[in-house]
RODO-2510 file (C-alpha; in nm, 4 decimals, decimal comma):
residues 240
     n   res          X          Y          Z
     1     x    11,3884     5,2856    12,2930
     2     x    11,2221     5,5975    12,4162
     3     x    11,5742     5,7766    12,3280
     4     x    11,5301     5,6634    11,9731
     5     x    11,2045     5,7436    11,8662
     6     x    11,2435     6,1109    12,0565
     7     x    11,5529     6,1408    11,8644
     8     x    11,3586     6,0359    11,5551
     9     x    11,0818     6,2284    11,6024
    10     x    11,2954     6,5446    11,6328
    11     x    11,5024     6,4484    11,2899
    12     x    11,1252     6,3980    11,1211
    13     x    11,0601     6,7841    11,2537
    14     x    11,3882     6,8841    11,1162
    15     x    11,3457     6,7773    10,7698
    16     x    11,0335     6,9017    10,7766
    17     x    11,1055     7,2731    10,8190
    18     x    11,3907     7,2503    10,5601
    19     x    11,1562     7,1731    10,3313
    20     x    10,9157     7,3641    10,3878
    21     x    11,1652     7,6631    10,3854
    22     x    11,2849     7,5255    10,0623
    23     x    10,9246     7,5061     9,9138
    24     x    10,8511     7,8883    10,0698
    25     x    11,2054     7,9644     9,8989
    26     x    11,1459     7,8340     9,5579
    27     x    10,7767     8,0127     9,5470
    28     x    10,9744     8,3335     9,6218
    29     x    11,1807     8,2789     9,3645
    30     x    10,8901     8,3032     9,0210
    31     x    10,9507     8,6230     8,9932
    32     x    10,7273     8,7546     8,6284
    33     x    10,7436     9,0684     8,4206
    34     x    10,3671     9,1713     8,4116
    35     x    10,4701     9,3592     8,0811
    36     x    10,6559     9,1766     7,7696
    37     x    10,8466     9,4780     7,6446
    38     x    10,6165     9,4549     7,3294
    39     x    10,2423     9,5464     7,3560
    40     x     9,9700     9,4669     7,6634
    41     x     9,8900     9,1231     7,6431
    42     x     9,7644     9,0690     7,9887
    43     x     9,6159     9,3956     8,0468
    44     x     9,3124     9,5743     7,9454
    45     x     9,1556     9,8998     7,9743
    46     x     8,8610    10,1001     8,1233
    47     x     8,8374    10,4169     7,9545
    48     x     8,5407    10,5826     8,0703
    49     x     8,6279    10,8887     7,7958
    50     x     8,6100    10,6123     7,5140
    51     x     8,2729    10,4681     7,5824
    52     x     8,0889    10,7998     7,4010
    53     x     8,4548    10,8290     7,1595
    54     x     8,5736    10,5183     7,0760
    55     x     8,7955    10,6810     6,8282
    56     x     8,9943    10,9191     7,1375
    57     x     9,3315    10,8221     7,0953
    58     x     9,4381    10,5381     7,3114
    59     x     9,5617    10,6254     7,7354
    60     x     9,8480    10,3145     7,7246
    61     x    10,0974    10,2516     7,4867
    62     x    10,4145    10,0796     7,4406
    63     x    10,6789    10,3273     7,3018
    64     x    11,0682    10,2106     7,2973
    65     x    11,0477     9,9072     7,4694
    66     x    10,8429    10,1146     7,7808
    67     x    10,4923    10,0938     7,8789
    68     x    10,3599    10,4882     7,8793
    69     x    10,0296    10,5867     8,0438
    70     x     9,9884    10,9276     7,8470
    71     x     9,7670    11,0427     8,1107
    72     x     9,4587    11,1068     7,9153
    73     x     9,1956    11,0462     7,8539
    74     x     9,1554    10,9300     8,2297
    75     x     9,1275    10,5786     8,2693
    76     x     9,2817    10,2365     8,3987
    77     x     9,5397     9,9854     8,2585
    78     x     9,4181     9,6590     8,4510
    79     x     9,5718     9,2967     8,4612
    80     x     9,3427     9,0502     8,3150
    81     x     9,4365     8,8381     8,6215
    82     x     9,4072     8,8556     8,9925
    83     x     9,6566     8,8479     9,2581
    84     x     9,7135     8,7670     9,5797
    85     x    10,0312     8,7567     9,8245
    86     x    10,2814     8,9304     9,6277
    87     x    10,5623     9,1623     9,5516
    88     x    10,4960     9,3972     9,3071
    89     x    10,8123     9,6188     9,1655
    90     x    10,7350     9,9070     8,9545
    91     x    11,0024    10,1599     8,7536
    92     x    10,8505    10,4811     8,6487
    93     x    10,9623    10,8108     8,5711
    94     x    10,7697    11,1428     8,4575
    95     x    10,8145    11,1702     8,1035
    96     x    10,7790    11,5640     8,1296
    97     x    10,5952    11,7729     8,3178
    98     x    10,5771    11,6102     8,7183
    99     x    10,1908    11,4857     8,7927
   100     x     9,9493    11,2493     8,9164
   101     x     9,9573    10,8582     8,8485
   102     x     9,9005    10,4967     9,1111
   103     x     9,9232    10,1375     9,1219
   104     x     9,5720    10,0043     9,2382
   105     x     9,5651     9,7213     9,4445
   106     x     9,2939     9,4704     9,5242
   107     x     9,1314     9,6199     9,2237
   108     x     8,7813     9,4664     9,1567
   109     x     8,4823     9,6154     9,0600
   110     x     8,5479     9,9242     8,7943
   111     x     8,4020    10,2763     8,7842
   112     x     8,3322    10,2016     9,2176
   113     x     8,4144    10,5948     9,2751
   114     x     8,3245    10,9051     9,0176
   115     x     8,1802    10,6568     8,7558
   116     x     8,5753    10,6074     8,6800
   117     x     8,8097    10,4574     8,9746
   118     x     8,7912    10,0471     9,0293
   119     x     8,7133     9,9260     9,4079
   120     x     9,0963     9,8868     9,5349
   121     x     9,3655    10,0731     9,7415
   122     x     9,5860    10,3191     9,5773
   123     x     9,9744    10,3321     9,6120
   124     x    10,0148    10,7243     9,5013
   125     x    10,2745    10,8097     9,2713
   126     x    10,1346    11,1803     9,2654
   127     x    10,4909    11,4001     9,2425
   128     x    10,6030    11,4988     9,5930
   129     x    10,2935    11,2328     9,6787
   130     x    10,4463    10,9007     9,6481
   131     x    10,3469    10,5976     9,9134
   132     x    10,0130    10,8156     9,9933
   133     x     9,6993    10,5191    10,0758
   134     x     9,3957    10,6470     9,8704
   135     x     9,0538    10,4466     9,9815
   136     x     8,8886    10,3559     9,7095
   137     x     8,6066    10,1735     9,8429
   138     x     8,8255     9,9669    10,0348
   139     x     8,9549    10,0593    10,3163
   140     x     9,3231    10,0126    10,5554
   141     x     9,4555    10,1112    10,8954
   142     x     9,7665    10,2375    10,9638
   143     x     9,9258    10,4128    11,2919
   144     x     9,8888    10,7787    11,4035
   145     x     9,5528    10,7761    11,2051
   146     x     9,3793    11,0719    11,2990
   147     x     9,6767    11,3094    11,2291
   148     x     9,7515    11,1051    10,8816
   149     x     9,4049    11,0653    10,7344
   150     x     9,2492    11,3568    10,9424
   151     x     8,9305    11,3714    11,2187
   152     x     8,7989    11,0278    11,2319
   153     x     8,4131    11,1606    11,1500
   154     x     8,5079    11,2558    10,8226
   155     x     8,6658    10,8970    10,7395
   156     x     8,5374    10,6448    10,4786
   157     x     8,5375    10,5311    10,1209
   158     x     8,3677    10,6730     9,9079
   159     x     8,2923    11,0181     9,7306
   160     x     8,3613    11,3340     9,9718
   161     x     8,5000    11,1531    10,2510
   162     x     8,8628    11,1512    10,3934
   163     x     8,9974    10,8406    10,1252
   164     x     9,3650    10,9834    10,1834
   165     x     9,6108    10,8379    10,4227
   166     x     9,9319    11,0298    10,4132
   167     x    10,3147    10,8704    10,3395
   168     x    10,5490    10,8573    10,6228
   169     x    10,7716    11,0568    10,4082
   170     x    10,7435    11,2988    10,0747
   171     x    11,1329    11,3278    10,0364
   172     x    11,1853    10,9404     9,8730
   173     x    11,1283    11,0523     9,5294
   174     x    11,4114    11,1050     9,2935
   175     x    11,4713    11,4686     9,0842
   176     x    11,2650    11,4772     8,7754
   177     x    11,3662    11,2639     8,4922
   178     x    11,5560    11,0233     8,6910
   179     x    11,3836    10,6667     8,7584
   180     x    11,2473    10,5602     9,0888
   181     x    11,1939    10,2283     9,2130
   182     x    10,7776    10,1523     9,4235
   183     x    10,7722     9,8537     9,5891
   184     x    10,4223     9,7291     9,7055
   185     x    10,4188     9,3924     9,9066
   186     x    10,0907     9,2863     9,9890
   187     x    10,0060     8,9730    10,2094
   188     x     9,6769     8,9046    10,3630
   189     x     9,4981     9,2351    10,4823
   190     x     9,8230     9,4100    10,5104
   191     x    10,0211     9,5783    10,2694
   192     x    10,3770     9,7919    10,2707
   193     x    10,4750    10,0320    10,0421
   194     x    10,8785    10,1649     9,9793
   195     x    10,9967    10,4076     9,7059
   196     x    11,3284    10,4002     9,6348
   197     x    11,4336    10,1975     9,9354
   198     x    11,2317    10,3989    10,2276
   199     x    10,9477    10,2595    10,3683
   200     x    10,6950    10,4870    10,3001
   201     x    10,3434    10,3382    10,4437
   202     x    10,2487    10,0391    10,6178
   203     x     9,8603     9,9332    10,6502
   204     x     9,6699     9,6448    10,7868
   205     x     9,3160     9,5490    10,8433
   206     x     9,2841     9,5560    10,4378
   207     x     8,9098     9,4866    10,3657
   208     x     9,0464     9,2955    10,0464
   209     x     9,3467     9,0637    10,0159
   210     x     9,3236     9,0266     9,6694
   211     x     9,2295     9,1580     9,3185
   212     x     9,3876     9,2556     8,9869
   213     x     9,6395     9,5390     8,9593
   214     x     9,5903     9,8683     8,7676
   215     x     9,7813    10,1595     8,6363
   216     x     9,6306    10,4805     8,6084
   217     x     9,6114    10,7804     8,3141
   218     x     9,5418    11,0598     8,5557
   219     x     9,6650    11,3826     8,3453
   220     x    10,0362    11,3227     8,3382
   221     x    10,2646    11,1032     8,1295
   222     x    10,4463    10,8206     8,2564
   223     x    10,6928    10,5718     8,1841
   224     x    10,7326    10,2148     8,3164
   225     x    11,0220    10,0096     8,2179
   226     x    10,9689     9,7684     8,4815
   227     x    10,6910     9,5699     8,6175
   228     x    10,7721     9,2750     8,8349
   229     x    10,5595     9,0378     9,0597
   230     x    10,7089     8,7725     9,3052
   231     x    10,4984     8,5644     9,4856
   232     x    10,5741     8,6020     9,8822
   233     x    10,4716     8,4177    10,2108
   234     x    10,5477     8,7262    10,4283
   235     x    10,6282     9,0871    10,4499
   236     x    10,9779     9,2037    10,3981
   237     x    11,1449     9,4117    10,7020
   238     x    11,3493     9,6394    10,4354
   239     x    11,2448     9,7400    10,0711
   240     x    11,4146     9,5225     9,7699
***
């Protein structure tokens, strides 16, 4: 009898993590464009440029099936939503001249830093820059701290203090024109951060774990043809 209900016991606990992997699997698996292909339902912007002109031409548009941050006047795309747990996949080229653009993360409160930038973490997708951590009045650890975010005095969050955490590499990004693939997985207080395949930064210790996502019109213009989000349990080991 004691055989039995061992051996029961143990086919319970079997069935149990197969479907719980098969739950885990199939929430994986609802993987959503963020953008329709069509205009920004979903979205909405802070432009701080357009509270004093609310005639200035707009920052986002959709142009040939794309979504294009012109790059001014400076401002934020932001989902209406807020996420947590997630893989975000992002396809963007410069559209001409190389420059400065990021996906926020954890994005809550808007104009947190310069009257312009929400609260969040930045994934930089400054040229030469990509996979950079910027602080925005959040903050993230990461290894080898000092010599990638600089003396630890001159740390923090907000304006005039060290905010930049440097990528583990600045060769990822592909020759100008050509598309490049950012992955950002972000689960609990850590998140990871590939372009193109490498793994470019890797933080924990997040002081948010969730919050809307945002694209920024920093002075260049950009191109997005893709903008995915899978919901994950876990961190990958390799980019997707």
């Amino acid at each position: 009898m004691t055989r039995l209900i061992c051996l029961l016991i143990s086919i319970a606990a079997i069935l149990n993590s197969l479907e719980t992997a098969s739950a885990e699997t199939k929430t994986e698996s609802k993987t959503v464009s963020l953008f329709n292909g069509k205009d920004l339902t979903g979205w909405h912007t802070d432009i701080p440029h357009r509270d004093e002109n609310p005639d200035a031409k707009a920052s986002f548009i959709v142009r040939d099936g794309m979504l294009v941050s012109l790059g001014v006047p400076n401002g934020h795309l932001i989902t209406d939503a807020v996420y947590e747990n997630y893989r975000f996949e992002v396809e963007y080229r410069f559209a001409g001249e190389p420059g400065n653009c990021g996906v926020l993360v954890h994005a809550s409160t808007p104009r947190a830093l310069y009257g312009m930038f929400p609260k969040s973490i930045e994934a930089q997708m400054n040229h030469t820059h990509a996979g950079d951590f910027w602080c925005i009045v959040e903050d993230i650890t990461v290894p080898d701290m000092v010599q990638r975010r600089g003396p630890k005095e001159e740390w923090g969050v907000t304006e005039g203090k060290a905010r930049r955490i440097r990528n583990l590499t600045d060769d990822s990004e592909k020759p100008l024109g050509q598309w490049n693939t950012m992955v950002i997985e972000c689960v609990g207080d850590a998140i990871k951060v590939w372009v193109n395949g490498d793994l470019v930064n890797h933080g924990t210790g997040c002081t948010a774990s969730k919050g809307q996502l945002a694209l920024q019109a920093e002075g260049a213009e950009v191109e997005f043809r893709k903008l995915d989000l899978t919901p994950i349990t876990k961190l990958s080991s390799a980019g997707k």
